[in-house]
C-alpha positions in Angstrom: 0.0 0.0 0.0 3.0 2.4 0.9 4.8 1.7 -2.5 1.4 2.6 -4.4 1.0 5.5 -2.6 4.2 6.6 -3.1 4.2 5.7 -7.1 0.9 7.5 -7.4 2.1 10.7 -5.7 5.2 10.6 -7.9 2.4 10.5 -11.3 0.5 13.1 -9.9 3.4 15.1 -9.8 4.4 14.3 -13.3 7.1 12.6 -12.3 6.5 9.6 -13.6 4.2 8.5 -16.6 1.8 5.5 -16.3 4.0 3.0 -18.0 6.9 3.9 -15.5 4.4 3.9 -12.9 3.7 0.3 -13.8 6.8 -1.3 -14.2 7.9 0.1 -10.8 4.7 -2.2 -9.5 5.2 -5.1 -10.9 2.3 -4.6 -13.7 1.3 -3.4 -16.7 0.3 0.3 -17.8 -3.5 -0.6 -18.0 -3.4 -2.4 -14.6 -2.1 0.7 -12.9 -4.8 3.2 -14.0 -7.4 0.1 -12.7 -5.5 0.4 -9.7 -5.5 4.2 -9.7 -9.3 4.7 -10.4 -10.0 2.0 -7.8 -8.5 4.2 -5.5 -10.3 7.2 -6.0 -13.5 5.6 -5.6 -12.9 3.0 -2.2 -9.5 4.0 -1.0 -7.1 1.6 0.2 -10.0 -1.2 0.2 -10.0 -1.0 -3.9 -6.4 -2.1 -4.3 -7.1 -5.7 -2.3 -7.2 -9.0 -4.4 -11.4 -9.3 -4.9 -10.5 -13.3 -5.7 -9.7 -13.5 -1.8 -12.6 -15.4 0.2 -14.0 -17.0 -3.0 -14.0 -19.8 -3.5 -12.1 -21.6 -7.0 -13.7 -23.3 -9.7 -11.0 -25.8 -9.5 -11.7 -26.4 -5.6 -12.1 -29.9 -5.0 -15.4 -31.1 -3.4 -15.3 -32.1 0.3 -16.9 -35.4 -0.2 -13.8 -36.3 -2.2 -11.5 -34.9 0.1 -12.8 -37.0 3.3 -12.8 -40.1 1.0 -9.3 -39.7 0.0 -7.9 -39.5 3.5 -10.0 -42.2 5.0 -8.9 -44.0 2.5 -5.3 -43.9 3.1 -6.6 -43.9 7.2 -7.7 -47.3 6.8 -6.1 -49.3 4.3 -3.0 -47.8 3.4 -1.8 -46.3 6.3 2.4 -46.2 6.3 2.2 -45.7 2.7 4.2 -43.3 1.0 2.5 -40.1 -0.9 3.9 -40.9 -4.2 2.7 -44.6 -4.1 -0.6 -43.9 -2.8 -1.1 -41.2 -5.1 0.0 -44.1 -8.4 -2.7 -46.5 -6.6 -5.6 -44.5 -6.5 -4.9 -43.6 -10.4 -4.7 -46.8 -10.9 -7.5 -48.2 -9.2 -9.6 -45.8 -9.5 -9.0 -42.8 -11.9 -7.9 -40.5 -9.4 -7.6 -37.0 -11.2 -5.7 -34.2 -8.6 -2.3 -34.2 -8.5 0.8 -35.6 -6.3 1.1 -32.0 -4.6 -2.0 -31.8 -3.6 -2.4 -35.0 -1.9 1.1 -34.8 0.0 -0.9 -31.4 1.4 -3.9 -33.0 2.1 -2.4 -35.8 4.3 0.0 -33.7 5.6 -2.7 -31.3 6.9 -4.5 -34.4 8.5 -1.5 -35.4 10.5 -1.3 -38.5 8.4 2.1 -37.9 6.8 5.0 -36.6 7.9 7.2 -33.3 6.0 10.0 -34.6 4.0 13.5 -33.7 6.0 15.9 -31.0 4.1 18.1 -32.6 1.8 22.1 -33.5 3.2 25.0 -31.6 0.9 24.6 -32.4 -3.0 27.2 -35.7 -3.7 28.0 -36.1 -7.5 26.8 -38.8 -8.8 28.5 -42.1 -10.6 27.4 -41.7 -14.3 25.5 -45.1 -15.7 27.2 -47.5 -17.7 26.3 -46.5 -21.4 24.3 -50.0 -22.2 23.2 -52.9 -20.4 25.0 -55.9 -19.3 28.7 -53.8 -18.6 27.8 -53.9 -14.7 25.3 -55.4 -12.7 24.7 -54.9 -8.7 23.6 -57.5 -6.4 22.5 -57.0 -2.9 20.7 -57.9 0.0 18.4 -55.3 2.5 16.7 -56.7 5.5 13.7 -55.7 6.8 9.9 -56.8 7.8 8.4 -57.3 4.4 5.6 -59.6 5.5 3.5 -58.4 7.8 3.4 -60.0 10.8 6.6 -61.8 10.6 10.4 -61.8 11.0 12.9 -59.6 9.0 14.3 -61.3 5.7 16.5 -60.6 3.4 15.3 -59.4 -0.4 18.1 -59.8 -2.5 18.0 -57.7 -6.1 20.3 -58.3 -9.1 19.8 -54.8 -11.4 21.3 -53.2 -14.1 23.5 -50.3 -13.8 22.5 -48.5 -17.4 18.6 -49.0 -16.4 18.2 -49.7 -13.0 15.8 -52.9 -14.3 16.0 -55.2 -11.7 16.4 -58.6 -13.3 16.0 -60.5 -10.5 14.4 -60.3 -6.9 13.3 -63.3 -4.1 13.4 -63.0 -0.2 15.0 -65.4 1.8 15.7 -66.1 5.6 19.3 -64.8 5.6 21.9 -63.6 2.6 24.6 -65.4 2.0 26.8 -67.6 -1.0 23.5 -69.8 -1.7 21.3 -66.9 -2.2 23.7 -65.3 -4.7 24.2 -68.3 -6.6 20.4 -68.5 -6.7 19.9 -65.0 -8.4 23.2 -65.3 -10.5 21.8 -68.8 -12.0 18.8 -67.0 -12.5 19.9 -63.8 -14.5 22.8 -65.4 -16.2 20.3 -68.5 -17.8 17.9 -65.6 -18.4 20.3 -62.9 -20.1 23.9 -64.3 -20.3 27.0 -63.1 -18.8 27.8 -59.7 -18.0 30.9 -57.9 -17.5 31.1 -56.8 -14.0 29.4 -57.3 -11.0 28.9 -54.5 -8.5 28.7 -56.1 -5.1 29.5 -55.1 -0.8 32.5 -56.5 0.6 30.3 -59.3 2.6 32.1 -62.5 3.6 30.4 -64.3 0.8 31.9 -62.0 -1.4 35.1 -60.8 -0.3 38.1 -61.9 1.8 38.8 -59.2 4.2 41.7 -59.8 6.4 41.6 -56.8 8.4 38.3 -54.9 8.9 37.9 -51.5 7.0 40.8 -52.5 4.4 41.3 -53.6 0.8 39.7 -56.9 0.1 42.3 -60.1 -0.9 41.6 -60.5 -4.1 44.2 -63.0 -4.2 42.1 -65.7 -1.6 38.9 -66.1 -3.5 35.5 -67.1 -1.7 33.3 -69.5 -3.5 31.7 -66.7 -5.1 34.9 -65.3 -6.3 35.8 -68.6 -7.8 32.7 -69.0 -9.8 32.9 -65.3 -11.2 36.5 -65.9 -11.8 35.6 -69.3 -13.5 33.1 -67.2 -16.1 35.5 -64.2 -16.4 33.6 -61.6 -14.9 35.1 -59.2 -13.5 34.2 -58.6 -9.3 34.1 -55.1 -8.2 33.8 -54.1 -4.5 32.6 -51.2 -2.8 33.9 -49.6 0.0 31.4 -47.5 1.3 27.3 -47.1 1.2 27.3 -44.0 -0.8 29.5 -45.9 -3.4 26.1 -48.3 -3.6 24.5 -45.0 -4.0 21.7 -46.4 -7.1 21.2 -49.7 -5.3 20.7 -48.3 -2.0 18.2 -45.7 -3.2 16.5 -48.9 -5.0 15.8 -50.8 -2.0 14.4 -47.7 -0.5 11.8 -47.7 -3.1 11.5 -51.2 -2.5 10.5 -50.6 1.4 8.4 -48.2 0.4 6.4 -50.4 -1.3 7.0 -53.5 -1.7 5.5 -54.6 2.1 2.2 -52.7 1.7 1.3 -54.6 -1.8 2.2 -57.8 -0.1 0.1 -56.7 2.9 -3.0 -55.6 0.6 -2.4 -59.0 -1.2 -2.6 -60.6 2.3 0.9 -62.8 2.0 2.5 -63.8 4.7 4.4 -66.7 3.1 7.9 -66.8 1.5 7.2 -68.7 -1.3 4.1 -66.9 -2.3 5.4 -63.6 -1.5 8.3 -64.8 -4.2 5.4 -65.6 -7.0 3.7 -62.4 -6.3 7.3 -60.5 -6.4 8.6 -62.2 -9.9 4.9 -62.2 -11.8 2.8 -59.3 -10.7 5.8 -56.8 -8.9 8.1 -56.8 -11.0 7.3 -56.3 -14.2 5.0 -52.8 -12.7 8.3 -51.8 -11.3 10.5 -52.3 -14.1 7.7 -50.7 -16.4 7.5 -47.7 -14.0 11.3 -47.3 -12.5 13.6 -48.6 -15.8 14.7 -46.0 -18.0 16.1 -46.2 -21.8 20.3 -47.0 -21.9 22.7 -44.4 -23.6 23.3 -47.2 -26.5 19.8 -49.2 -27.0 21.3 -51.1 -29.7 24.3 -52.7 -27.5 24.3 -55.8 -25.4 27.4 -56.1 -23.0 25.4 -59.7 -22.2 27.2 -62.8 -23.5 25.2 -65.7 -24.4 25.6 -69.3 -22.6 25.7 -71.9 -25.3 24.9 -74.6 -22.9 23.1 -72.7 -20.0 22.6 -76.0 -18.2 26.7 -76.1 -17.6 26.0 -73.3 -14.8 24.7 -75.2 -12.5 28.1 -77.0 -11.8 29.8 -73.5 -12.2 27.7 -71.4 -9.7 27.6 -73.7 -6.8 29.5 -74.2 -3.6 32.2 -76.6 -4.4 34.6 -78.0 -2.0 37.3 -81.2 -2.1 37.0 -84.7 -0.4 38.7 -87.7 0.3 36.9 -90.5 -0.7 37.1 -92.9 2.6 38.1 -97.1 2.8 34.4 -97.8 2.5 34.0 -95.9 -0.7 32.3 -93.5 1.2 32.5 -89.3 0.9 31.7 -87.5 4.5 30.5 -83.9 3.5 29.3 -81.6 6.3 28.0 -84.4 8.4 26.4 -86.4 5.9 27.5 -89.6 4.6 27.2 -89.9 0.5 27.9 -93.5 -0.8 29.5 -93.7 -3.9 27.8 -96.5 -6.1 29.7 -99.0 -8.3 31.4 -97.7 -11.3 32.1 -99.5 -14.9 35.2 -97.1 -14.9 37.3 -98.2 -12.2 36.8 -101.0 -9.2 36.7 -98.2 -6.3 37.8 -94.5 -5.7 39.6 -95.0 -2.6 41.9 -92.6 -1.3 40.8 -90.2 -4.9 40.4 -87.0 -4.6 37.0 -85.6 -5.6 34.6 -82.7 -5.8 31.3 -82.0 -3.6 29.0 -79.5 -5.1 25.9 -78.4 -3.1 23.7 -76.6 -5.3 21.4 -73.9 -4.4 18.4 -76.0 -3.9 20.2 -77.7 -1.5 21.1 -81.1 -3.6 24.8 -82.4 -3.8 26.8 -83.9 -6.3 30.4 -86.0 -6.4 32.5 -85.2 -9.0 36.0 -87.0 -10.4 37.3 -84.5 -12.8 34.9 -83.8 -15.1 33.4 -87.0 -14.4 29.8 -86.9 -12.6 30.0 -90.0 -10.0 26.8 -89.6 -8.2 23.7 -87.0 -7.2 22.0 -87.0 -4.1 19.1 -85.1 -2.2 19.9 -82.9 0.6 19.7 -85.5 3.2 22.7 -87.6 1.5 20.6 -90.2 -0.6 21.0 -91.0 -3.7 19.0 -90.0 -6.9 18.6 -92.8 -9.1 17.3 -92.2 -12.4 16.7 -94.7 -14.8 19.3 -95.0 -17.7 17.5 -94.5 -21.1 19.8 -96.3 -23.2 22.6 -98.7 -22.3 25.6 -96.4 -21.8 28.2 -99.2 -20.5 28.8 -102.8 -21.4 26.1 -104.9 -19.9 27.4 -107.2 -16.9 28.2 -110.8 -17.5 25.8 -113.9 -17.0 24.9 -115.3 -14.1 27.9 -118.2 -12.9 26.8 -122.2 -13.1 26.6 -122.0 -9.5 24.2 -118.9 -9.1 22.1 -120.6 -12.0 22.1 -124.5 -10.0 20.9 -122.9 -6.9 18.2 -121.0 -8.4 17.2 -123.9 -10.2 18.6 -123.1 -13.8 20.7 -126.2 -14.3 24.3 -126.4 -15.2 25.4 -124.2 -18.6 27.2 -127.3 -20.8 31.1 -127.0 -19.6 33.3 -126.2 -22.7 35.2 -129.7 -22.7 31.8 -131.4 -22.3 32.4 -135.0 -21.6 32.0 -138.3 -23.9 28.6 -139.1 -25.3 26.5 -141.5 -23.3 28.4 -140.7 -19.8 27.1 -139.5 -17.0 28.5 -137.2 -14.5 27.5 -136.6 -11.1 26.1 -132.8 -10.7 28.7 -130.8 -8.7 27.7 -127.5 -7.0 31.1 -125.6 -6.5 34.6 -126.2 -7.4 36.5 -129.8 -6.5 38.7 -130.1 -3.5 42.1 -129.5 -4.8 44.5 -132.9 -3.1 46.4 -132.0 0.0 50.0 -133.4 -1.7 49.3 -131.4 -5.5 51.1 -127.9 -5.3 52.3 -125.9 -8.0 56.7 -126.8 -6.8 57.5 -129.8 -5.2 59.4 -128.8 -1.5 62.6 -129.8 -0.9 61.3 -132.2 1.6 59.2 -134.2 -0.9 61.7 -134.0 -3.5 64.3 -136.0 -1.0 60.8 -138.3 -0.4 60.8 -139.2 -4.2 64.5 -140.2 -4.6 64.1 -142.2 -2.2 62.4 -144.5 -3.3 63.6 -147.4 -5.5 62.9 -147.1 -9.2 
């Protein structure tokens, strides 16, 4: 009102002329003689806003505003704004906007005010097409409601942040990672790099807070090293920046679909993730590479050669008994066309990541067995060895076979007494006469 004032005295004095007038307000020439004549007639009471206490034609109607907050009162309470916002659009054609919801709930108490952002950190540009690097990891927390924290682990895609693979289990660890690797490397191939924490499944660290030993490899190591991809480790959260920031979308979701789904079991929360999550996610979250025509991804020619490459592998000693003792089962090695036994060999457990084992000479597979240590016997399709010998005359007389005819069959018309067994050898018939019974036979007259 003071700045008016003092702009209209200055006019009235010739000072200034309506378009300077204007511009020193803010406005345009035509506004400021409104303004001017407004003031002649109702003072200082002309120059206020006339759209304040009316209401807007783009107010939304009360009725829709109680039914959006009881809404998110009573079955989506934790939810966050932007997810809520994406399900009622969804689900029901919601037309106001992000802002104004966050506002709403906000003014409700319902939702919290965001916290100021911490000091800008630069960020790691994206690999320029998919397959060059891919992160794995693993967040706990309670994603079913009602039950313990577990462990979702993510394999993703550093050019698109697609997350190829995702599956909770009880605890992280070298099984879970061979279970996503097997799954994304069948699925895509092999990738360069892979972007992972220094965990003990990972990474030797000899000394806490140092460089990893990329020297002693873990089992994982091996298996990457086996494949020739390269293993990257990061030394810090921040350095896991695009992972990290994933799984904090993922907490921010992920629970409440499962708990609106009503899961509450592993293995069904695992379905629900792979068919119905995922491929929302990825559709919503996954952005275009720098070089859509480029695959870093190299395919497996025989992808069923993984299995015995992504496994825990570790060497035995096959025992006297024929026998392999492998964390405190007992796996008996069955007989073998190759070779009569493999005592004292040196062979190779693998334990799989569905929990079955197998015993490997070389490349040779001797034997697979279930996760209690017996045996899977599957029937041969077609003869792979030489079939095994007849039965002997003795196995076929006792079951009541008769005698096969000997080779130097005896003369026509004579009759032999069956014998079951070999003859009694004579106690004085050895292969060398002694010195004692040679003495015996010279002396005695000729």
């Amino acid at each position: 009102m003071a700045k008016f004032a003092d702009v209209l005295r200055r006019w009235e004095h010739r000072e200034l002329s309506a378009q300077e007038a204007g511009e020193l307000l803010g406005c345009s020439e035509r506004q400021f003689r409104r303004w001017r004549r407004r003031y002649e007639e109702e003072g200082h009471a002309g120059l206020a806003d006339r759209r304040l206490g009316r209401a807007s034609v783009r107010r939304v109607p009360v009725d829709k505003i109680i039914w959006m907050i009881g809404e998110y009162r009573t079955r989506h309470m934790g939810w966050n704004v932007k997810h809520f916002h994406e399900y009622l659009r969804r689900q029901y054609g919601f037309e106001w906007g992000y802002t104004w919801t966050k506002r709403q709930l906000q003014a409700a108490g319902l939702v919290d005010c965001a916290r100021t952002r911490g000091a800008h950190r630069r960020k790691r540009p994206r690999k320029p097409c998919v397959g060059m690097m891919l992160h794995q990891d693993g967040s706990r927390f309670e994603w079913l409601e009602g039950a313990p924290a577990l462990d979702l682990i993510i394999t993703m895609d550093d050019a698109t942040s697609e997350i190829y693979s995702a599956f909770l289990v009880e605890e992280e660890g070298t099984v879970s990672t061979f279970r996503a690797l097997l799954e994304v490397f069948t699925a895509r191939g092999l990738p360069s790099s892979l972007y992972t924490d220094r965990g003990s499944h990972y990474f030797l660290t000899p000394k806490a807070g140092e460089a990893v030993d990329k020297e002693q490899l873990t089992q994982v190591g091996r298996a990457l090293a086996h494949l020739g991809i390269e293993h990257i480790p990061a030394y810090s959260p921040e350095a896991r920046g695009r992972s990290e920031r994933m799984f904090g979308t993922l907490q921010g979701r992920l629970p409440q679909e499962l708990a609106l789904e009503g899961i509450d079991d592993i293995e069904e929360a695992n379905r629900y993730i792979r068919e119905v999550y995922l491929p929302l996610h990825n559709a919503q979250f996954a952005r275009l590479p720098q070089i859509a025509e480029e695959s870093a991804f190299v395919a497996v020619c025989e992808p069923a050669s993984l299995a015995d490459i992504l496994c825990i592998e570790q060497e035995r000693v096959v025992a006297r008994d024929n026998t392999v003792a492998y964390e405190g089962r007992c796996l008996q090695l069955p007989e073998s066309p190759v070779r009569a036994h493999y005592v004292k060999a040196r062979v190779k457990v693998h334990e799989y990541p569905d929990g079955t084992l197998a015993v490997f000479y070389g490349p040779r597979c001797l034997a697979r067995y279930r996760a209690q240590g017996e045996q899977i016997v599957s029937a041969p399709t077609t003869p792979s060895v030489t079939p095994c010998s007849p039965p002997s005359r003795t196995l076929r007389a006792a079951d009541g076979g008769g005698l096969r005819p000997s080779l130097t069959a005896a003369a026509r018309d004579v009759t032999r007494p069956g014998q079951v067994g070999t003859k009694k050898r004579p106690s004085d018939r050895t292969k060398k006469l002694t010195r004692k019974k040679e003495l015996q036979l010279a002396a005695i007259p000729a």
